[in-house]
Residue frames as qw, qx, qy, qz and C-alpha x, y, z in Angstrom:
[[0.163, -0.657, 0.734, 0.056, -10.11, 36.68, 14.11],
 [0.775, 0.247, -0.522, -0.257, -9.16, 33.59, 12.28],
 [0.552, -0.534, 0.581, -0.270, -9.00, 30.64, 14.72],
 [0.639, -0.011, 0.766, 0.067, -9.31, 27.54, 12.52],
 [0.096, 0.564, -0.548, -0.610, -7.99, 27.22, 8.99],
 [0.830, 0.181, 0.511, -0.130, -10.10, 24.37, 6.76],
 [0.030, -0.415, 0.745, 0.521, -7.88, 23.52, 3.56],
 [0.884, 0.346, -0.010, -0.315, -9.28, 21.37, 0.57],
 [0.702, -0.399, 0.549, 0.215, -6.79, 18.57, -0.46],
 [0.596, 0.255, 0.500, 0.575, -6.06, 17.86, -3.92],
 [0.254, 0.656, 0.308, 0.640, -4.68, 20.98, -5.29],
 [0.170, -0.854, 0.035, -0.491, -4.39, 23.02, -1.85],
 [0.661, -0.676, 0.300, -0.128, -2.89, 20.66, 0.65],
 [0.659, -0.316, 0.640, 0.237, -1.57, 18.33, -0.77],
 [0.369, 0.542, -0.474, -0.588, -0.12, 17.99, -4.51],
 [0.781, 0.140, 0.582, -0.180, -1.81, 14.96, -5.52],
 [0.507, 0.672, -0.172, -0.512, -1.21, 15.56, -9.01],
 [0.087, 0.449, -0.864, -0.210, 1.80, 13.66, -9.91],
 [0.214, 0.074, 0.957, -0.183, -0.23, 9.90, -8.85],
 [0.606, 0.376, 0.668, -0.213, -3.03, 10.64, -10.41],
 [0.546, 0.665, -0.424, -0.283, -1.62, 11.78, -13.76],
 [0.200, 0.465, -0.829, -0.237, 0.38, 8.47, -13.87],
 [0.429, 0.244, 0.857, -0.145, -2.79, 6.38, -13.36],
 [0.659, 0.611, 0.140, -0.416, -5.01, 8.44, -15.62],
 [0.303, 0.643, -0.590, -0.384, -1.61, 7.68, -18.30],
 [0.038, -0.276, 0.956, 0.094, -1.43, 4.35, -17.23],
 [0.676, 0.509, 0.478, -0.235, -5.37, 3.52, -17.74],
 [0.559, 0.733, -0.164, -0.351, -4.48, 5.04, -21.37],
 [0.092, 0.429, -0.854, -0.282, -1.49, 2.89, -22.01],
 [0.440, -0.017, 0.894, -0.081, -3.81, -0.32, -21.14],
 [0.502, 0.637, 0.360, -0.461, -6.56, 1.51, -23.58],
 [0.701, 0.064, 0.477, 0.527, -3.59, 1.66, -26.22],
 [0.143, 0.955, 0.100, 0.239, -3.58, 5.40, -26.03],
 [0.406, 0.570, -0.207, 0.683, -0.96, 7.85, -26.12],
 [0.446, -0.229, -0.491, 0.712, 0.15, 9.60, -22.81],
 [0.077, 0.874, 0.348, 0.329, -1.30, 13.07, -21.90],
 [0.325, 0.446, -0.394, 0.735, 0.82, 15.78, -20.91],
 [0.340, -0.273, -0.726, 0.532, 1.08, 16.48, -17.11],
 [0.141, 0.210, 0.266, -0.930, -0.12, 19.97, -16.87],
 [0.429, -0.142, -0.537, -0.712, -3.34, 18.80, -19.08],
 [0.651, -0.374, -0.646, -0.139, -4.35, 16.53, -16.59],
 [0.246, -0.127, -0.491, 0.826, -2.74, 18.86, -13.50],
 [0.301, -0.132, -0.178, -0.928, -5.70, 21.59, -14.73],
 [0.514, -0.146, -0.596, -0.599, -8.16, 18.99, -14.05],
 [0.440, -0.064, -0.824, 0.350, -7.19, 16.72, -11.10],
 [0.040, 0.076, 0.535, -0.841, -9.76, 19.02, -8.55],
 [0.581, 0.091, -0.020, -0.808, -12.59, 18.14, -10.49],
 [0.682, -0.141, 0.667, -0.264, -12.42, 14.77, -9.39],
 [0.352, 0.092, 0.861, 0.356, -12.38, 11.22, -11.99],
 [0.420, 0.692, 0.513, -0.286, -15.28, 12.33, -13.89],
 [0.279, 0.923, -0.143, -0.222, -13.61, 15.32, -15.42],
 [0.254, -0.451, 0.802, 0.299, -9.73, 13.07, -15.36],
 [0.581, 0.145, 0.762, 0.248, -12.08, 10.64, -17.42],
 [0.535, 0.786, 0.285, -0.121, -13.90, 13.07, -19.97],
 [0.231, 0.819, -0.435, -0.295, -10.25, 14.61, -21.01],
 [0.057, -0.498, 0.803, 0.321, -8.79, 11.22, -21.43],
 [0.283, 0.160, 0.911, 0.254, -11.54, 9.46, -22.99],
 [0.300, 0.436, 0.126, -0.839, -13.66, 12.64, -24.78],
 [0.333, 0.086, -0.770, -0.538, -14.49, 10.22, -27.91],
 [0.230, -0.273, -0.934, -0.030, -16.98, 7.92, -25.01],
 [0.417, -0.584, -0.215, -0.662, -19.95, 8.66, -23.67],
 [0.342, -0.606, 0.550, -0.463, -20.68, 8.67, -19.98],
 [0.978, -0.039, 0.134, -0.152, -21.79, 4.80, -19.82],
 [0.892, 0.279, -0.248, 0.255, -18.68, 3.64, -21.25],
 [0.272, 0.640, -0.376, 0.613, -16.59, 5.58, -19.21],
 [0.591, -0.650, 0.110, -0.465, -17.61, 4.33, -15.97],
 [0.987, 0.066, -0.067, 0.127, -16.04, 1.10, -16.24],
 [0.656, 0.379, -0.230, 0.611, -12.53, 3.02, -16.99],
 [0.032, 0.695, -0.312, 0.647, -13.01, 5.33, -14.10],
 [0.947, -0.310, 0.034, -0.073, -13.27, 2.11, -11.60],
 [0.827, 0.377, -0.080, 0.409, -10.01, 1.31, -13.29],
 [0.302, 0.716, -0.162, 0.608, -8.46, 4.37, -12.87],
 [0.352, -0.728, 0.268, -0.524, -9.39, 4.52, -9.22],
 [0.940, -0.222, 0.055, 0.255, -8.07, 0.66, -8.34],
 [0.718, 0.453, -0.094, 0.519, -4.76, 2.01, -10.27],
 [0.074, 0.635, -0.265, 0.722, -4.38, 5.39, -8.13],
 [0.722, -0.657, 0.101, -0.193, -5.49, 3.71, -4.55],
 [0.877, -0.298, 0.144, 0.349, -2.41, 1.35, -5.46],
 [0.558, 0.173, -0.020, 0.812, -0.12, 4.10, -6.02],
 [0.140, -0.951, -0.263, -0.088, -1.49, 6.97, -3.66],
 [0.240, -0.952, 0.128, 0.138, 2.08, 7.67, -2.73],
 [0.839, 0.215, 0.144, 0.478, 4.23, 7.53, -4.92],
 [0.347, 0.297, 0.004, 0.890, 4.94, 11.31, -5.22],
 [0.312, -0.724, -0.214, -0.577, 2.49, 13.32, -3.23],
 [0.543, -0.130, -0.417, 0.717, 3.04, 15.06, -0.63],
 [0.318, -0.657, -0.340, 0.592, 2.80, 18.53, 0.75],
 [0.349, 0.888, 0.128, 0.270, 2.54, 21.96, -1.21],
 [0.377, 0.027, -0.310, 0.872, 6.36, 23.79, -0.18],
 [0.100, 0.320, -0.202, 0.920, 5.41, 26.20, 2.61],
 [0.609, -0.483, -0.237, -0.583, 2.46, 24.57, 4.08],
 [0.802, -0.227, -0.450, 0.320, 4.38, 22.50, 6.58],
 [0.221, 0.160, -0.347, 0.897, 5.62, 25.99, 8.28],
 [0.469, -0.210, -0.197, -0.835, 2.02, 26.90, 8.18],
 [0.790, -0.258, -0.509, -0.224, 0.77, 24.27, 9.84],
 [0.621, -0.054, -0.544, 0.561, 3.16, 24.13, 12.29],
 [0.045, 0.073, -0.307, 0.948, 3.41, 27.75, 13.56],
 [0.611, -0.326, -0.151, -0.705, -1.09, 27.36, 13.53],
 [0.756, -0.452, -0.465, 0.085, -0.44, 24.48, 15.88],
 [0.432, -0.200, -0.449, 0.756, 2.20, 26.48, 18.11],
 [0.071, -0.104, 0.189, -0.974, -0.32, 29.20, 18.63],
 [0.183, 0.233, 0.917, -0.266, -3.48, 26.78, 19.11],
 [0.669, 0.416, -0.091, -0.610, -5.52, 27.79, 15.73],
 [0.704, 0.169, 0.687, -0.066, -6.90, 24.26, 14.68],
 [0.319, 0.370, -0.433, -0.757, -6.72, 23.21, 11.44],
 [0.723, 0.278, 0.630, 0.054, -8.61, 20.22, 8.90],
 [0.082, -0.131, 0.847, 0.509, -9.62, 18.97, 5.86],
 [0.679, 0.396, 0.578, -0.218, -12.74, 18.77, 3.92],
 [0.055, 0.312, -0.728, -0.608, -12.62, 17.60, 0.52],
 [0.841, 0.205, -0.071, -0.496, -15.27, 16.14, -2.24],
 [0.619, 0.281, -0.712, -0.179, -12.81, 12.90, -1.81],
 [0.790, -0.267, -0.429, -0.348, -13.79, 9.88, -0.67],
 [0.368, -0.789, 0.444, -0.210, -12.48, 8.65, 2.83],
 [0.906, -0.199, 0.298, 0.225, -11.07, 5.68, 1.61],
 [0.447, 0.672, -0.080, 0.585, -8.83, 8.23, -0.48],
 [0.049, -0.855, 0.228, -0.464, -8.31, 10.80, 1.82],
 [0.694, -0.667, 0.194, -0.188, -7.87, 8.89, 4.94],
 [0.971, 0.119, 0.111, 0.176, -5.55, 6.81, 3.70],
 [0.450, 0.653, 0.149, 0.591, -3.39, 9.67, 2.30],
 [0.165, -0.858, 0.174, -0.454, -3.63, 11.85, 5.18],
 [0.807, -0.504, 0.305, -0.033, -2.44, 8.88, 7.30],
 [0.790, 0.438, 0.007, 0.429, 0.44, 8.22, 5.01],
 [0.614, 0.393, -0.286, 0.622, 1.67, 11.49, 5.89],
 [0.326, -0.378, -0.586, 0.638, 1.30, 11.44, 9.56],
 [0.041, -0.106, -0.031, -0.993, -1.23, 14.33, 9.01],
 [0.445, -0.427, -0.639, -0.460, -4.30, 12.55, 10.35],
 [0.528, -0.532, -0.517, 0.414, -3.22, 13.05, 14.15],
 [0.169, -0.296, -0.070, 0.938, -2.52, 16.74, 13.94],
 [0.020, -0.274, -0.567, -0.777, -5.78, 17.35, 11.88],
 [0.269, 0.050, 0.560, -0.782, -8.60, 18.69, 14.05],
 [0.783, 0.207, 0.569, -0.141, -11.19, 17.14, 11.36],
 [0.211, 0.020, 0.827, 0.521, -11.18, 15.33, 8.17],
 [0.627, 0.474, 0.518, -0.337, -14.62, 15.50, 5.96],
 [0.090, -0.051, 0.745, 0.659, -14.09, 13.98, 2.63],
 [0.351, 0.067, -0.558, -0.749, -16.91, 13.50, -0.08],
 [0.506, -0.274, -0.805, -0.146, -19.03, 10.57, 1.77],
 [0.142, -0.110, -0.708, 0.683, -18.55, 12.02, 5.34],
 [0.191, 0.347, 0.388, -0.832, -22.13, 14.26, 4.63],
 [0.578, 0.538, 0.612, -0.047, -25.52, 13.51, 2.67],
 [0.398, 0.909, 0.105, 0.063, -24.13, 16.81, 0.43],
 [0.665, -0.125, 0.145, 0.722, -20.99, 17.58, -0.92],
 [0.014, -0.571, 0.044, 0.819, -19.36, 21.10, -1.88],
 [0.382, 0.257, -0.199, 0.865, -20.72, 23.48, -3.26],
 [0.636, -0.587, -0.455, -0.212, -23.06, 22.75, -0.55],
 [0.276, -0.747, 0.219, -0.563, -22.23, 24.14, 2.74],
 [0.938, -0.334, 0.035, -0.088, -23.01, 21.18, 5.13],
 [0.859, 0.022, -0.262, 0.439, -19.38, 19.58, 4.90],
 [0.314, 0.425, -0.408, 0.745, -17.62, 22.83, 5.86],
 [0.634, -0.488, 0.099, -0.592, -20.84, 23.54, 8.87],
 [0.937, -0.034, -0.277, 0.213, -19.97, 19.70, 9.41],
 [0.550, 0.401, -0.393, 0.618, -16.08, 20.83, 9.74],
 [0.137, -0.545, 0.268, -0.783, -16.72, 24.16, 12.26],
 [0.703, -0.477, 0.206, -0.485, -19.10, 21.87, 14.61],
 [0.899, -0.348, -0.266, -0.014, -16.28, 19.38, 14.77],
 [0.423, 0.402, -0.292, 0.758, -13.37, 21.71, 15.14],
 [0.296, -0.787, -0.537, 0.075, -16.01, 23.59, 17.59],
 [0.012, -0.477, -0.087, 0.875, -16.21, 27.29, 16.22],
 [0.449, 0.739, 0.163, -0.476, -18.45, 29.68, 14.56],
 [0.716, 0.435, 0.391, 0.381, -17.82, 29.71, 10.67],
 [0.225, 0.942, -0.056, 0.241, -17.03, 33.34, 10.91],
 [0.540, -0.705, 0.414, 0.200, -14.18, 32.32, 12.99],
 [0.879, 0.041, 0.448, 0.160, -13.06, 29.93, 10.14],
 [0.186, 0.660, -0.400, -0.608, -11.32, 30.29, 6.97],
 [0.867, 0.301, 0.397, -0.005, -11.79, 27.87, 3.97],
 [0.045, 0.731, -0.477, -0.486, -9.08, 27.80, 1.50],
 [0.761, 0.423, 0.491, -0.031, -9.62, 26.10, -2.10],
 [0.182, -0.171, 0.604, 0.757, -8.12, 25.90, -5.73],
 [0.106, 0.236, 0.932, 0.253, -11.44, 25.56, -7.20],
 [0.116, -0.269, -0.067, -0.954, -15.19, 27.75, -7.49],
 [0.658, -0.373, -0.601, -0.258, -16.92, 25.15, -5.81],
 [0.535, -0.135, -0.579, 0.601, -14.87, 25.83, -2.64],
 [0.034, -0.113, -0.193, 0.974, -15.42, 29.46, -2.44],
 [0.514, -0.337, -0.493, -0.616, -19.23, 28.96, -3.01],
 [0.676, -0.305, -0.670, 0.008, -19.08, 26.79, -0.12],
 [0.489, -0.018, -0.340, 0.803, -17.38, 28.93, 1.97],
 [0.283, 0.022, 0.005, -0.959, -19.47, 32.18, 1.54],
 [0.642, -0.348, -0.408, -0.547, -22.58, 30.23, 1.48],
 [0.718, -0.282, -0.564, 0.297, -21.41, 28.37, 5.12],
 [0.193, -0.974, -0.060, -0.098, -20.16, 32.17, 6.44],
 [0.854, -0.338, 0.052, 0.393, -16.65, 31.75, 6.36],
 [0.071, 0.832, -0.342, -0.432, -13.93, 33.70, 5.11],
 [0.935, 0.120, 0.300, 0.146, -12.36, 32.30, 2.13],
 [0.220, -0.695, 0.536, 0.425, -9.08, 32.10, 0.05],
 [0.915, 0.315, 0.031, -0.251, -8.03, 31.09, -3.22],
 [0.763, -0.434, 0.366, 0.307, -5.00, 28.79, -3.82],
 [0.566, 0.758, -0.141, -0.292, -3.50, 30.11, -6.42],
 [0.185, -0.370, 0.908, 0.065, -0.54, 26.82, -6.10],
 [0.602, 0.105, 0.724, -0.319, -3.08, 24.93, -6.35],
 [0.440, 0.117, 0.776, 0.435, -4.61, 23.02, -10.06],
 [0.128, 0.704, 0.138, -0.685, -5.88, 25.87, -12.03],
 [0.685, 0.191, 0.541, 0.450, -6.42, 26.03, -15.31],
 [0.223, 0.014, 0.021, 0.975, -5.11, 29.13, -17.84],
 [0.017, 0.391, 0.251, 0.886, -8.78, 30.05, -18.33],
 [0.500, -0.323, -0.673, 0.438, -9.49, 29.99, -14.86],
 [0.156, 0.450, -0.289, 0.831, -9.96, 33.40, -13.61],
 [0.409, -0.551, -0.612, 0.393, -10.19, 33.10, -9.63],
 [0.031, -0.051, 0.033, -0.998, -10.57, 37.11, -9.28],
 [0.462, -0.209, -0.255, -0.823, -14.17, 36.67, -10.63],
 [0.475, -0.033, -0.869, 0.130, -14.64, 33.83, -7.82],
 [0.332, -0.768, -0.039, -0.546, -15.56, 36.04, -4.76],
 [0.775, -0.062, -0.375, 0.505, -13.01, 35.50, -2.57],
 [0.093, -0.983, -0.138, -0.073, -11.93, 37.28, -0.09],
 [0.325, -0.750, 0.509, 0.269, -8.46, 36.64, -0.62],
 [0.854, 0.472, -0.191, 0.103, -6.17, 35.24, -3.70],
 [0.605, -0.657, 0.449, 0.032, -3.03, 33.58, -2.24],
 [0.602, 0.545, -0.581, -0.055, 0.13, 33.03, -4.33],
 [0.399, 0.279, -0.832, 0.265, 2.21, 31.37, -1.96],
 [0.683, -0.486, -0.539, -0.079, 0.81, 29.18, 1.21],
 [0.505, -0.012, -0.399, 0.765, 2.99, 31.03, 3.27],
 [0.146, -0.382, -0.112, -0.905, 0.56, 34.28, 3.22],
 [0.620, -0.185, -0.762, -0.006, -1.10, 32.06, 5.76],
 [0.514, -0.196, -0.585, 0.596, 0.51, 33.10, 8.07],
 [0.021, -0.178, 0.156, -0.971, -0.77, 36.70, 8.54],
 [0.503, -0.383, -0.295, -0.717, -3.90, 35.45, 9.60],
 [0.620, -0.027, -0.760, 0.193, -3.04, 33.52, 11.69],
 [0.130, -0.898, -0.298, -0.297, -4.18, 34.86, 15.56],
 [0.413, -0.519, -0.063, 0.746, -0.71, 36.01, 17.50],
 [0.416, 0.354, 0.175, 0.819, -0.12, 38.92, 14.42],
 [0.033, -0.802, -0.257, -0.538, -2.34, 41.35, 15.46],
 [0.478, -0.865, -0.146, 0.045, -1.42, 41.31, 18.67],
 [0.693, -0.362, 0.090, 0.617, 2.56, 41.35, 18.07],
 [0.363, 0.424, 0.182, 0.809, 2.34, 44.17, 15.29],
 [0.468, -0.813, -0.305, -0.162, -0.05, 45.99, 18.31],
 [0.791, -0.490, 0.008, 0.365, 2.67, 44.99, 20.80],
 [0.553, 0.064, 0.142, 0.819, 5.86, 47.00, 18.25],
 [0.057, 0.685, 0.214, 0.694, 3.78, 50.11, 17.47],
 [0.439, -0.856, -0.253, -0.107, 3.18, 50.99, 21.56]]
């Protein structure tokens, strides 16, 4: 039985996208480049500045680009909320797992002066059982340790757990930590993406499918059939 639901954040909890496509555009306007379209840089946002800097500067090499992804991240700390927010349908989800006392968090490969900042923005750092961003553990996904990290501060087994990700680094982590996992399929995906061949044990269009795992179902579809 699932008792405690661990989410990644950009691209599964929370749509970050919008804020950091209009920093990566606005680093390019200061660079006296063109804009890039949103959904180019939506495809990307879960593989963290590195990958936001190789699509919008693919002409430099990694040395020059380091400088602009400093940039990029002063530009998006001052403007973490402009538009971000929630994925539709995870605020039911969240709720109805607190009114039946399955815990939920957060571990993510971003830093905690990102995340924390962000999760406390939208009053989602007191109702989180834990946080582990990208610094919280000597290894980051698709190392284990951060979710093992997660379960021994949530305090349950990993087989109790579920891990739910947009990304193949999540679901590596997951199945290599013992967890059940899920893929977000809301979440920043790109078309030649194909989360099927991911090993998941579950592909989830809408956050709402959530809910069947949640642990009152089994007993209330029990409870109609007697």
């Amino acid at each position: 039985m699932i008792r405690t639901l661990l989410f990644d954040l950009d691209g599964t909890l929370l749509d970050t996208a919008p804020d950091m496509a209009w920093a990566l555009n606005r680093l390019r306007e200061e660079q006296g480049r063109t804009p890039l379209p949103f959904e180019d840089i939506r495809s990307q946002v879960s593989h963290g500045s590195k990958a936001l800097m190789h699509l919008a500067f693919p002409d430099l090499d990694e040395a020059s680009r380091e400088p602009l992804r400093q940039r990029f991240l002063d530009l998006y700390r001052e403007n973490l909320f402009l538009d971000t927010g929630l994925f539709a349908g995870l605020a039911p989800v969240l709720a109805r797992a607190e009114q039946l006392g399955c815990r939920w968090g957060v571990v993510t490969n971003k830093p905690a002066w990102l995340t924390e900042p962000l999760m406390d923005s939208l009053g989602l750092s007191t109702r989180a059982a834990c946080i582990v961003s990208g610094d919280s553990t000597p290894r980051r996904k698709p190392d284990p340790l951060p979710l093992q990290v997660a379960c021994e501060q949530v305090g349950c087994q990993p087989a109790q757990a579920m891990y739910i990700g947009d990304a193949p680094r999540d679901i590596e982590a997951g199945r290599a930590a013992g967890m059940a996992t899920a893929v977000a399929l809301w979440g920043y995906l790109a078309p030649e993406d194909d989360p099927a061949a991911w090993g998941a044990d579950h592909l989830l269009g809408d956050p709402r499918e959530l809910l069947r795992f949640l642990p009152d179902d089994t007993a209330r579809r029990e409870r109609l059939l007697r």
